[in-house]
C-alpha positions as CSV (number, residue, x, y, z in Angstrom):
1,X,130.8,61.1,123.1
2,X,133.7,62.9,123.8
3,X,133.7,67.3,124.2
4,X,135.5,67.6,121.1
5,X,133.2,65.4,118.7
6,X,130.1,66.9,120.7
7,X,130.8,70.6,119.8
8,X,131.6,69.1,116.0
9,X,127.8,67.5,116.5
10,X,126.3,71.2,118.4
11,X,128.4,73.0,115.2
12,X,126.8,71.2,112.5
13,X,123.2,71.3,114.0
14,X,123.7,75.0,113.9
15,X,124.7,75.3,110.8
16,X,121.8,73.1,109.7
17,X,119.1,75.1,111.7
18,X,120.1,78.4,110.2
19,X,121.0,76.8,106.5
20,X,118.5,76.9,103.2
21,X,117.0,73.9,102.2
22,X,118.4,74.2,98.6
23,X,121.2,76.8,98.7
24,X,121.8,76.7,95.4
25,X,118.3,77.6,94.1
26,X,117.7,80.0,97.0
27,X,121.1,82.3,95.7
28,X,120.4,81.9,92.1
29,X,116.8,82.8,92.4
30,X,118.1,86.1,93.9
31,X,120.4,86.5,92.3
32,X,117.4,86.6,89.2
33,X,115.8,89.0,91.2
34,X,118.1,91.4,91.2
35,X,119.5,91.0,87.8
36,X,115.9,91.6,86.4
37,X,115.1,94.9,88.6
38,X,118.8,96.2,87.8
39,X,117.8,95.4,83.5
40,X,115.6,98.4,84.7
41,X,118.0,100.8,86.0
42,X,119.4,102.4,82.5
43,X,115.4,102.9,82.0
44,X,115.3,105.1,85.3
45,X,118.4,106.7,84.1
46,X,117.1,108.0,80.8
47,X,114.5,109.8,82.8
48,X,117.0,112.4,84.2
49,X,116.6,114.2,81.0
50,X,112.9,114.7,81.3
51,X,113.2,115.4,84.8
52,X,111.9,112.1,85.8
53,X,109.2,111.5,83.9
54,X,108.7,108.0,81.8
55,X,104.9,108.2,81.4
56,X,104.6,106.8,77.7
57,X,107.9,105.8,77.0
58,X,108.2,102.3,75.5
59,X,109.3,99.5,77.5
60,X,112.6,97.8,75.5
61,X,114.0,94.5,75.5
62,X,115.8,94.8,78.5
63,X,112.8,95.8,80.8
64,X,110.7,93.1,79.4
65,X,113.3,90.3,80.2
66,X,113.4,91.8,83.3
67,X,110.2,91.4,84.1
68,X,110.0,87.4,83.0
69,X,113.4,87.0,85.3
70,X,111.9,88.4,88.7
71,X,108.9,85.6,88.8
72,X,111.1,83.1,87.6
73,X,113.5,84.3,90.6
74,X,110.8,84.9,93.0
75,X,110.0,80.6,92.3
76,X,113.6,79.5,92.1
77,X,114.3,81.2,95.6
78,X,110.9,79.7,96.8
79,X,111.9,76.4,95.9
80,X,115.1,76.9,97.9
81,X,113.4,77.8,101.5
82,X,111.0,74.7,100.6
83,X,111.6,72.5,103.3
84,X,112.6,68.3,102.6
85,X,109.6,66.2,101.3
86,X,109.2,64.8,104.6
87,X,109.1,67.8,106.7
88,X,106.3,69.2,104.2
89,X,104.4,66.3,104.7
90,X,104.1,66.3,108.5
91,X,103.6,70.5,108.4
92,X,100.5,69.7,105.4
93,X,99.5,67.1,107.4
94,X,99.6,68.7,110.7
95,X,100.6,65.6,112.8
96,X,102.8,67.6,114.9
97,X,104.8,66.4,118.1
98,X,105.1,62.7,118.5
99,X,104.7,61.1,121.9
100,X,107.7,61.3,123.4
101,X,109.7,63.6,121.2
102,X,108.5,66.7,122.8
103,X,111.5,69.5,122.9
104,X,112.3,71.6,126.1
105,X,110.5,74.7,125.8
106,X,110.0,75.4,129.4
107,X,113.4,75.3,130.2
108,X,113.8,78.2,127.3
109,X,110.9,80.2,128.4
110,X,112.6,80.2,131.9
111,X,116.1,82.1,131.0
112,X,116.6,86.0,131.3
113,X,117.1,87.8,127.9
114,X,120.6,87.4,126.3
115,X,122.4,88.9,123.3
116,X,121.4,86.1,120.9
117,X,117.3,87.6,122.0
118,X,118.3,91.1,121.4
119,X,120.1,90.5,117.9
120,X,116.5,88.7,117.1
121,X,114.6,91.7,118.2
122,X,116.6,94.4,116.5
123,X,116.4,92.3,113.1
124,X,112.7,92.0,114.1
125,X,112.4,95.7,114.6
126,X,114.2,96.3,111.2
127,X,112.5,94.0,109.1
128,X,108.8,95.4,110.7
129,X,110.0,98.7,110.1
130,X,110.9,98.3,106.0
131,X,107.4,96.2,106.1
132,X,105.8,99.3,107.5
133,X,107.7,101.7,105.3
134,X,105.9,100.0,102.0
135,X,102.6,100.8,102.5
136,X,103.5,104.0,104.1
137,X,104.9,105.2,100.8
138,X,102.1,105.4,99.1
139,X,100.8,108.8,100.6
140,X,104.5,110.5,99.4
141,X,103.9,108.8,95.9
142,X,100.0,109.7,95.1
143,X,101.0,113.3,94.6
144,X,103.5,112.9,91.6
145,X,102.0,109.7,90.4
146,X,98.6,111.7,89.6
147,X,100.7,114.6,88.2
148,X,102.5,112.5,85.7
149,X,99.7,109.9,84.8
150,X,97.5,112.9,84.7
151,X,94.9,111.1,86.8
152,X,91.8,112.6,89.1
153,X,92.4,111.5,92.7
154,X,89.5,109.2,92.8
155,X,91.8,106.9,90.0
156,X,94.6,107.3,92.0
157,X,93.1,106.3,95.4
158,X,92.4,102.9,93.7
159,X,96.3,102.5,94.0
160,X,95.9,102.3,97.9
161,X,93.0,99.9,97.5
162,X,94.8,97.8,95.7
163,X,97.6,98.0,98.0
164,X,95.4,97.2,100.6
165,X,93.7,94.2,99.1
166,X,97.2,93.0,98.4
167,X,97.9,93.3,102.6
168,X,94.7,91.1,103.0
169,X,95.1,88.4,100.6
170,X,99.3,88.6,102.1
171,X,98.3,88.0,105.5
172,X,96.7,85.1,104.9
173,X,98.6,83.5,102.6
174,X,101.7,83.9,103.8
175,X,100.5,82.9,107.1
176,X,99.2,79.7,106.0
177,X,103.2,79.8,104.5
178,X,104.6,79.9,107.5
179,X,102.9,77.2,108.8
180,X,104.0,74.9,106.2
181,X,107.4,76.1,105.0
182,X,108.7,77.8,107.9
183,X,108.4,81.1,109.5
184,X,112.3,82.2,108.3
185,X,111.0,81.5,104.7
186,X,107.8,83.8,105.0
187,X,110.1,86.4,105.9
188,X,112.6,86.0,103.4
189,X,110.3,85.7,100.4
190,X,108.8,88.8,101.4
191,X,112.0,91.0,101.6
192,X,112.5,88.7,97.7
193,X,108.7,90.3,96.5
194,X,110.2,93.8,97.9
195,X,113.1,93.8,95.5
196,X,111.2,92.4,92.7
197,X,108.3,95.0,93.3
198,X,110.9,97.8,92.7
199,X,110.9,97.8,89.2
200,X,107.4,99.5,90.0
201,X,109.8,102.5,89.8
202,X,110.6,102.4,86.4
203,X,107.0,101.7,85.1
204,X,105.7,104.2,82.2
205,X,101.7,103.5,82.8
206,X,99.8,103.3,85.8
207,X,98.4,100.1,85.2
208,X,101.6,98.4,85.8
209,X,102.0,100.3,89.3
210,X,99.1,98.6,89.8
211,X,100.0,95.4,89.4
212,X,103.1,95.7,91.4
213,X,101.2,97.5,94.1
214,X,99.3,95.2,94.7
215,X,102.0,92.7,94.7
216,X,104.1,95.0,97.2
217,X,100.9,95.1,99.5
218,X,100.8,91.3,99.2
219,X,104.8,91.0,100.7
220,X,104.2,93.6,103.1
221,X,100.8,92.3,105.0
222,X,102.4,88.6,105.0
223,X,105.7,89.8,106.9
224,X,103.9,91.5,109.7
225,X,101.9,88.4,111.2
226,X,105.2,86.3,110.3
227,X,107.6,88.7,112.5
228,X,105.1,88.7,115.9
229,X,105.2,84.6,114.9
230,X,108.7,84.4,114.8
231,X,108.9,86.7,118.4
232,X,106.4,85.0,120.0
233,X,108.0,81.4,119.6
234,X,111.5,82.5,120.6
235,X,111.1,85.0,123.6
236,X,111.3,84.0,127.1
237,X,107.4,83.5,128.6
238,X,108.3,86.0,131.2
239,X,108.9,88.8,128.4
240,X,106.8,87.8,125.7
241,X,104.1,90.3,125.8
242,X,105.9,93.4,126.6
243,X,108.1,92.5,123.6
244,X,105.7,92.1,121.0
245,X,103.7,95.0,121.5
246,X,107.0,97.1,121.3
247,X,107.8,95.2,118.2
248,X,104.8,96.5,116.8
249,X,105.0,100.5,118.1
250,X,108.5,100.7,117.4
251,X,108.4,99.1,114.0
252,X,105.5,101.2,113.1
253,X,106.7,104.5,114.5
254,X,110.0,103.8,112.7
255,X,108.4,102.8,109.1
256,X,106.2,106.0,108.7
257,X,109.7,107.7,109.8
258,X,112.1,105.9,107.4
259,X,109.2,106.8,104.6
260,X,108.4,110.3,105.6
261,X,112.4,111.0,105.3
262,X,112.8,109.1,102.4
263,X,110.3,111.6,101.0
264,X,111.4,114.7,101.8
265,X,115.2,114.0,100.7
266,X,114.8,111.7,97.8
267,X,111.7,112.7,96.3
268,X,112.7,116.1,95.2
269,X,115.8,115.2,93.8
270,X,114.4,111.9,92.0
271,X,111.0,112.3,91.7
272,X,108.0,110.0,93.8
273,X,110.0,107.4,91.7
274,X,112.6,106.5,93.5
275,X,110.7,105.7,96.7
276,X,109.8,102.7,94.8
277,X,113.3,101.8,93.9
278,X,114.3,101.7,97.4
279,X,112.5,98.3,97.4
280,X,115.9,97.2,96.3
281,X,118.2,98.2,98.9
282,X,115.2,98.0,102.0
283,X,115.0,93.9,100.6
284,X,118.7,93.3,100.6
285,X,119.1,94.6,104.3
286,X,116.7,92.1,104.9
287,X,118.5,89.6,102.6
288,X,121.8,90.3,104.0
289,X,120.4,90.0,107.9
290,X,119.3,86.4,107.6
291,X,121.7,84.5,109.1
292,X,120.3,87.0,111.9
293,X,116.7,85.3,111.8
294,X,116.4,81.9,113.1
295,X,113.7,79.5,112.5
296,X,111.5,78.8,114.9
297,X,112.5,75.7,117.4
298,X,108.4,75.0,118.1
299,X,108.4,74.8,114.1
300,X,110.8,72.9,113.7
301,X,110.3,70.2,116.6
302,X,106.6,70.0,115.5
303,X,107.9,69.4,112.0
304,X,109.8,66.7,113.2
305,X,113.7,68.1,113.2
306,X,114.7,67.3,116.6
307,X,117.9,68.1,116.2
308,X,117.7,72.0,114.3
309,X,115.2,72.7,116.8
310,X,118.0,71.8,120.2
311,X,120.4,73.7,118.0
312,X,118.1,77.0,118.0
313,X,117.0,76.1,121.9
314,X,120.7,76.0,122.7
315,X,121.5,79.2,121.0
316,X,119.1,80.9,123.2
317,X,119.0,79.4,126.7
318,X,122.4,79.6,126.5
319,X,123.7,75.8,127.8
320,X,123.1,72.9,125.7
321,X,122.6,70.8,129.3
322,X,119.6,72.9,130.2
323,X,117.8,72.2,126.7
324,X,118.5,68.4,127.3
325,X,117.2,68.5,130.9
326,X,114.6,66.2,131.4
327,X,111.0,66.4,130.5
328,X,108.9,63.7,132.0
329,X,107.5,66.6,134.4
330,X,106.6,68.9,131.9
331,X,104.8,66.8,129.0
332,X,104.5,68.8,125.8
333,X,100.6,70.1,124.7
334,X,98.3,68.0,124.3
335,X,97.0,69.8,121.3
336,X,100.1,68.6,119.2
337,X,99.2,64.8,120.0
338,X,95.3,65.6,119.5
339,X,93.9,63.1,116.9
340,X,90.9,65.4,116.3
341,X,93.4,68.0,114.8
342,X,92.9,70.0,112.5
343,X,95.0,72.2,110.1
344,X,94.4,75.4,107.9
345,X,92.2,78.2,108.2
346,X,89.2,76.2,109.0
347,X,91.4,74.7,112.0
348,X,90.6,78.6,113.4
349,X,86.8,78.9,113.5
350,X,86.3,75.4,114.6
351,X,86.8,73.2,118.0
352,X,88.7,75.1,120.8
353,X,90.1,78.4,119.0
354,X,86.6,79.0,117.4
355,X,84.7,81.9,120.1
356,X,88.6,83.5,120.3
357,X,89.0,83.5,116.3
358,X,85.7,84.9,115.9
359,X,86.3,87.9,118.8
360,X,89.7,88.5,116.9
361,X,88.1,88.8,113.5
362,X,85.2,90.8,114.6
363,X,87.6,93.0,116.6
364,X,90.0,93.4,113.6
365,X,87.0,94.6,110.8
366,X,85.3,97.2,113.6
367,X,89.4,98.3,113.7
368,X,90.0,98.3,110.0
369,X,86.6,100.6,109.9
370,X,87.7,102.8,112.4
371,X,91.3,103.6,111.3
372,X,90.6,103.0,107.4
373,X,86.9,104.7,107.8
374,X,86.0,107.2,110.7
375,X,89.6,108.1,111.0
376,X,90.2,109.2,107.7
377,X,86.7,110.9,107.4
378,X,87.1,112.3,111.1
379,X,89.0,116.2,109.8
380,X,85.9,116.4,106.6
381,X,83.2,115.4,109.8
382,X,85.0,118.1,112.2
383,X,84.4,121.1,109.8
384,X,80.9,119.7,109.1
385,X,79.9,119.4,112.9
386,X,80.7,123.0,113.4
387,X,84.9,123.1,114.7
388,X,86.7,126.3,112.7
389,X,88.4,124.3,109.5
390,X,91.6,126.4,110.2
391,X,91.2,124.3,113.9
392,X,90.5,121.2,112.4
393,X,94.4,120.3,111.9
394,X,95.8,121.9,115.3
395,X,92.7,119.7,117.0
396,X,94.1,116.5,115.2
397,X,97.6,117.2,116.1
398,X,97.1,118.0,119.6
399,X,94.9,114.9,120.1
400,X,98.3,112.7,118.3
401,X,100.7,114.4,120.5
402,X,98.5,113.5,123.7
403,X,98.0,109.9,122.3
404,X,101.7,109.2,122.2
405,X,102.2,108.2,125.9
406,X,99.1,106.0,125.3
407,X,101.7,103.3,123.5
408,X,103.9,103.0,127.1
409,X,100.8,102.4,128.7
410,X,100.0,100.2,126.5
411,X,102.8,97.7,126.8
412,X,102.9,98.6,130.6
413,X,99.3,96.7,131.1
414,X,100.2,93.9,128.7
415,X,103.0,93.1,130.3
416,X,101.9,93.8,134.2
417,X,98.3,93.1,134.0
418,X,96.4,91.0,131.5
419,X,96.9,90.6,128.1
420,X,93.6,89.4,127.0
421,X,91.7,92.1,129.7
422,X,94.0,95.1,128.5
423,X,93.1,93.5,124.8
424,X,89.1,94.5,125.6
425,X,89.7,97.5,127.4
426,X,91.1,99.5,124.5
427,X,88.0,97.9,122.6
428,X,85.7,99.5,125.3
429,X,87.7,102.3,125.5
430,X,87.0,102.7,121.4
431,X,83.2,101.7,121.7
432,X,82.8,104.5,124.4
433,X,84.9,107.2,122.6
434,X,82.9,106.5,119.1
435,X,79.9,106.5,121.2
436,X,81.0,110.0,122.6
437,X,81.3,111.0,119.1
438,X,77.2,110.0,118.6
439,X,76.2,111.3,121.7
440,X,78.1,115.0,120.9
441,X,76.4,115.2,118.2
442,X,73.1,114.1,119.2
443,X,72.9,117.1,121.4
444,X,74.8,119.3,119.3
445,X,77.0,120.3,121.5
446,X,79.8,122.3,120.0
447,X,82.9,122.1,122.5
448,X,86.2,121.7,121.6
449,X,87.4,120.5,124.9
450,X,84.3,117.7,124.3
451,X,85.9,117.3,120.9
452,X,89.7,117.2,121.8
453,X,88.8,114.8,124.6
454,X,86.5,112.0,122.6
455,X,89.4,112.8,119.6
456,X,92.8,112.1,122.1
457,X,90.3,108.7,123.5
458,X,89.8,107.2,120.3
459,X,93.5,107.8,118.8
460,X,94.5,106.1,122.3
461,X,92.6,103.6,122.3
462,X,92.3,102.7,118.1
463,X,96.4,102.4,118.7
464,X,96.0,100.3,121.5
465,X,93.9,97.5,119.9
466,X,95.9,97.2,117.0
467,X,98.9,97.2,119.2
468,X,97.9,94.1,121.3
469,X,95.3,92.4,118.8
470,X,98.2,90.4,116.4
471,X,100.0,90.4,119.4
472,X,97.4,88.5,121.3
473,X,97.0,86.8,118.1
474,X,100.4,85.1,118.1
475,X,100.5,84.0,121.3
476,X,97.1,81.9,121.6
477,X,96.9,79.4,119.0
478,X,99.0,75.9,118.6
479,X,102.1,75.8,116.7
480,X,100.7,74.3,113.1
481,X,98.1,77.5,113.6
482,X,100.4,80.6,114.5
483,X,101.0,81.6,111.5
484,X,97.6,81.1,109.7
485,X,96.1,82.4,112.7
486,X,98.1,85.4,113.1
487,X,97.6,86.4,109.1
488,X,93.9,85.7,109.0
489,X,93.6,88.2,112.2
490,X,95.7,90.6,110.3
491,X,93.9,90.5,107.1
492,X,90.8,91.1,109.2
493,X,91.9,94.6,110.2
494,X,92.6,95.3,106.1
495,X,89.6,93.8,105.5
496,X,88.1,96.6,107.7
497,X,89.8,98.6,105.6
498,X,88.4,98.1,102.5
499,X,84.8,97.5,103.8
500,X,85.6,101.6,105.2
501,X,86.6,102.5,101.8
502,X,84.0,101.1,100.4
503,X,81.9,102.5,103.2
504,X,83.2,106.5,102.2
505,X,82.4,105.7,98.2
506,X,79.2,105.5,98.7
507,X,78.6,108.2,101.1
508,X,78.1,106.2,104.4
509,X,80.6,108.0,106.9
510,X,80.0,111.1,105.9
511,X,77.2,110.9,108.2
512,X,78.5,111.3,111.8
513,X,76.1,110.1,114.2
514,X,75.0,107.1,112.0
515,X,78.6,106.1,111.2
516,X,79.9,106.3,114.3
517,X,77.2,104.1,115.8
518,X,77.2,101.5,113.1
519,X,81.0,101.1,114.1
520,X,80.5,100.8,117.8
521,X,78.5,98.2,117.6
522,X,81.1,95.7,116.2
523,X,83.9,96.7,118.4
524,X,81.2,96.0,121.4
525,X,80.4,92.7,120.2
526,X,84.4,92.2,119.9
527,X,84.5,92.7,123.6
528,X,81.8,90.8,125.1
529,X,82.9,87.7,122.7
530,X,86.7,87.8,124.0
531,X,85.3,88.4,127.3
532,X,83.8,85.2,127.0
533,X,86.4,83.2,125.1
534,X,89.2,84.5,125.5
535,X,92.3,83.6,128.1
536,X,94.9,84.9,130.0
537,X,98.7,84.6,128.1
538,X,100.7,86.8,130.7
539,X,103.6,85.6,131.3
540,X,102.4,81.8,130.4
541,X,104.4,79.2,128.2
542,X,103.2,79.2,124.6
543,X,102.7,75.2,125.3
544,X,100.8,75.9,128.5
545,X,98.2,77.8,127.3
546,X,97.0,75.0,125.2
547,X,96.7,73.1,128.2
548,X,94.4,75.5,129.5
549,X,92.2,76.0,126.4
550,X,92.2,71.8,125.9
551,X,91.4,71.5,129.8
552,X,88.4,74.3,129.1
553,X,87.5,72.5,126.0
554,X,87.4,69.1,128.1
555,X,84.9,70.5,130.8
């Protein structure tokens, strides 16, 4: 083949690896999207004269074909990222890499960082910070929502259980999702589900808030395991780790940011309203990055397109000659050829993956009970243990301002040490500063040095585990389980979550001692199962550290 017929060939793969599957059905089901959450707009509008309030109002014609238009959207568009029939049926089936039709990973994994990584991670960063920004928003909304629906606070914190829920059943959906149609297409429907949940801003009852709450939580806790998916497949080995925990502080540092501004210069101007209606605008950036977010070359060689996934591999090793170096001394994992493989979510507590899944999971409820439980409970438990109420906030602040250089730290160990050891110290580090917590108490000691310290210990090292946990996550199981894998470990931390809801209802945390012993003991039982299972991803190919968990599983 001649250069200038090869570059036509290299074009067109490009073009195919970054291209919808049905264009046409993809743009029109946005394109339904958005007309059905704009039908809503001269709705919004109205409320200007009643300075923003629509509680009661009537819902007209307009609004309800709105409403019919953004599911129908929401399917059309889905249909469009579906992938061809016979892709779907090797991703259901999980058959994976053929003999001998294993792409060039390694040679990937070995290049320094280019532009085409850094466009990926900026995109990444943006799209985990407007994923972060959703759930964040609904501490700036709770105030005027329960002025205007008139509601006690006890009705209106079922709005962030719902949310939450909606993050749990997200995550694993949507990783499951991923896994079949693509990780590109988890992301883009969710930035579709944040435009459509925007008519939330318009809505006169609180039932309907609801509703789209809990379908906002649903988008939001798929995209997160889908983004450190996406990142963990594309990266160079040698800068993996540091990368994705960044992804994660960044993006979560800059979503509570973008929402806390939003807040303070929207809200008083439009009302806790509006923050919902920047679902719109927060979905199209997303939208309108795409040809920014490629799909995943492991993905798409294990789903049996050769061809998009040396497109992709070209675009970031940055030769087409290294991608199509030879293989025969590198043989892809044996995983992807294993006949006993197996597919879904009970692929992740069964056979090789089963003693880390269960360390992950454990790891991710203890977390989900201490951020969502103790946490939250922590300034009510301070004034209760004897520290000056007035103190209680300056204590909590100092203890956040200390913890901030924990994050650097953080990625510093990941990326220099261990991944899976600096995983379980953070866990140990938790165990021992909830345990610190128990034993002040115990002896009823009332020091607020004692208390600062065991408060700046436990911020540190909550933020650490949840930093390298879906991290971690993403980088240890097989392609056709990165995704489910990755969302069923994140829905275990929201799980935590409602479990320490559930846990404050009925009174449990508000006893200190008790609660913060009941909670160690998980997050102990974390570590000494990862110690036991789990394996070193530092700087190692995504491909070979299923050789070393089939080798382990062999012995």
């Amino acid at each position: 083949m001649t250069e200038a017929p090869r570059l036509r060939a290299q074009r067109s793969d490009d073009r195919q690896a970054l291209a919808f599957h049905h264009p046409l059905a993809f743009w029109a089901g946005c394109a339904l999207i958005i007309a059905g959450v704009a039908s809503h707009m001269p709705m919004f509008m109205m409320g200007q004269h009643t300075h923003w309030q629509m509680v009661g109002m009537p819902m007209d014609a307009w609004m309800l074909w709105g409403m019919a238009m953004i599911p129908a959207g929401v399917l059309l568009a889905g249909f469009g990222l579906m992938p061809r029939l016979d892709q779907l049926r090797e991703s259901l089936l999980g058959s994976g890499q053929l003999p001998g039709r294993h792409a060039h990973f390694h040679v990937a994994d070995g290049v320094p960082l280019n532009r085409e990584h850094w466009k990926l991670v900026v995109v990444l960063v943006v799209a985990l910070a407007v994923d972060v920004m959703k759930p964040a928003t609904l501490g700036f909304v709770m105030p005027g929502m329960s002025a205007e629906y008139s509601i006690t606070k006890p009705t209106a914190s079922v709005l962030a259980l719902v949310a939450l829920i909606g993050t749990t059943v997200g995550s694993i959906v949507w990783g499951r999702l991923a896994d079949v149609f693509g990780r590109r297409a988890g992301i883009l429907l969710s930035a579709l589900m944040f435009i459509g949940t925007a008519i939330c801003g318009a809505m006169p009852t609180f039932e309907w808030n609801l509703v789209m709450c809990f379908l906002m939580g649903a988008s939001a806790g798929g995209m997160l395991p889908i983004a450190f998916t996406l990142m963990a497949e594309t990266v160079p080995a040698a800068h993996r780790g540091w990368l994705l925990v960044a992804l994660g502080g960044v993006g979560t540092s800059a979503g509570y940011l973008l929402a806390a501004g939003a807040a303070a210069t929207l809200e008083p101007l439009f009302s806790w309203r509006v923050l919902w209606l920047l679902n719109l605008p927060t979905g199209l950036l997303i939208l309108l990055l795409n040809r920014y977010i490629p799909e995943s070359p492991r993905f798409l060689s294990n789903a049996g397109l050769e061809r998009q996934a040396h497109a992709v591999l070209r675009k970031f090793s940055g030769t087409a000659a290294a991608v199509e170096h030879d293989d025969s001394h590198h043989p892809g994992p044996p995983v992807l050829d294993d006949p006993r493989v197996l597919t879904g979510t009970r692929a992740l507590l069964r056979g090789r993956h089963a003693g880390i899944t269960w360390g992950l999971v454990v790891c991710g409820v203890a977390w989900g009970l201490v951020n969502f439980g103790f946490v939250l409970w922590l300034p009510v438990n301070l004034v209760q243990f004897g520290v000056d109420p007035a103190g209680v906030n300056a204590v909590l602040a100092e203890s956040a301002l200390l913890a901030l250089p924990g994050i650097a730290l953080v990625v510093w160990l990941y990326h220099r040490w261990s991944s899976v050891r600096t995983l379980v110290l953070f866990i140990a580090l938790t165990t021992a500063s909830l345990l610190a917590f128990f034993a002040i108490a115990l002896s009823g000691l009332q020091s607020a040095l004692a208390t600062t310290l065991a408060t700046v210990a436990l911020l540190v090292s909550v933020s650490g585990v949840i930093a390298t946990l879906i991290p971690y996550a993403a980088e240890i199981y097989p392609v056709q389980l990165r995704g489910t894998g990755s969302g069923v470990i994140a829905a275990s931390s929201k799980f935590g979550g409602i479990l320490g809801a559930a846990f404050g209802v009925v009174g449990l945390l508000e006893h200190f001692m008790l609660s913060a012993l009941l909670i160690a003991l998980p997050m102990a039982v974390s570590a000494v199962l990862l110690l036991r299972s789990g394996i070193e991803t530092r700087g190692q190919g995504l491909e070979d550290i299923q050789h070393v968990l089939a080798a382990r599983d062999d012995a």
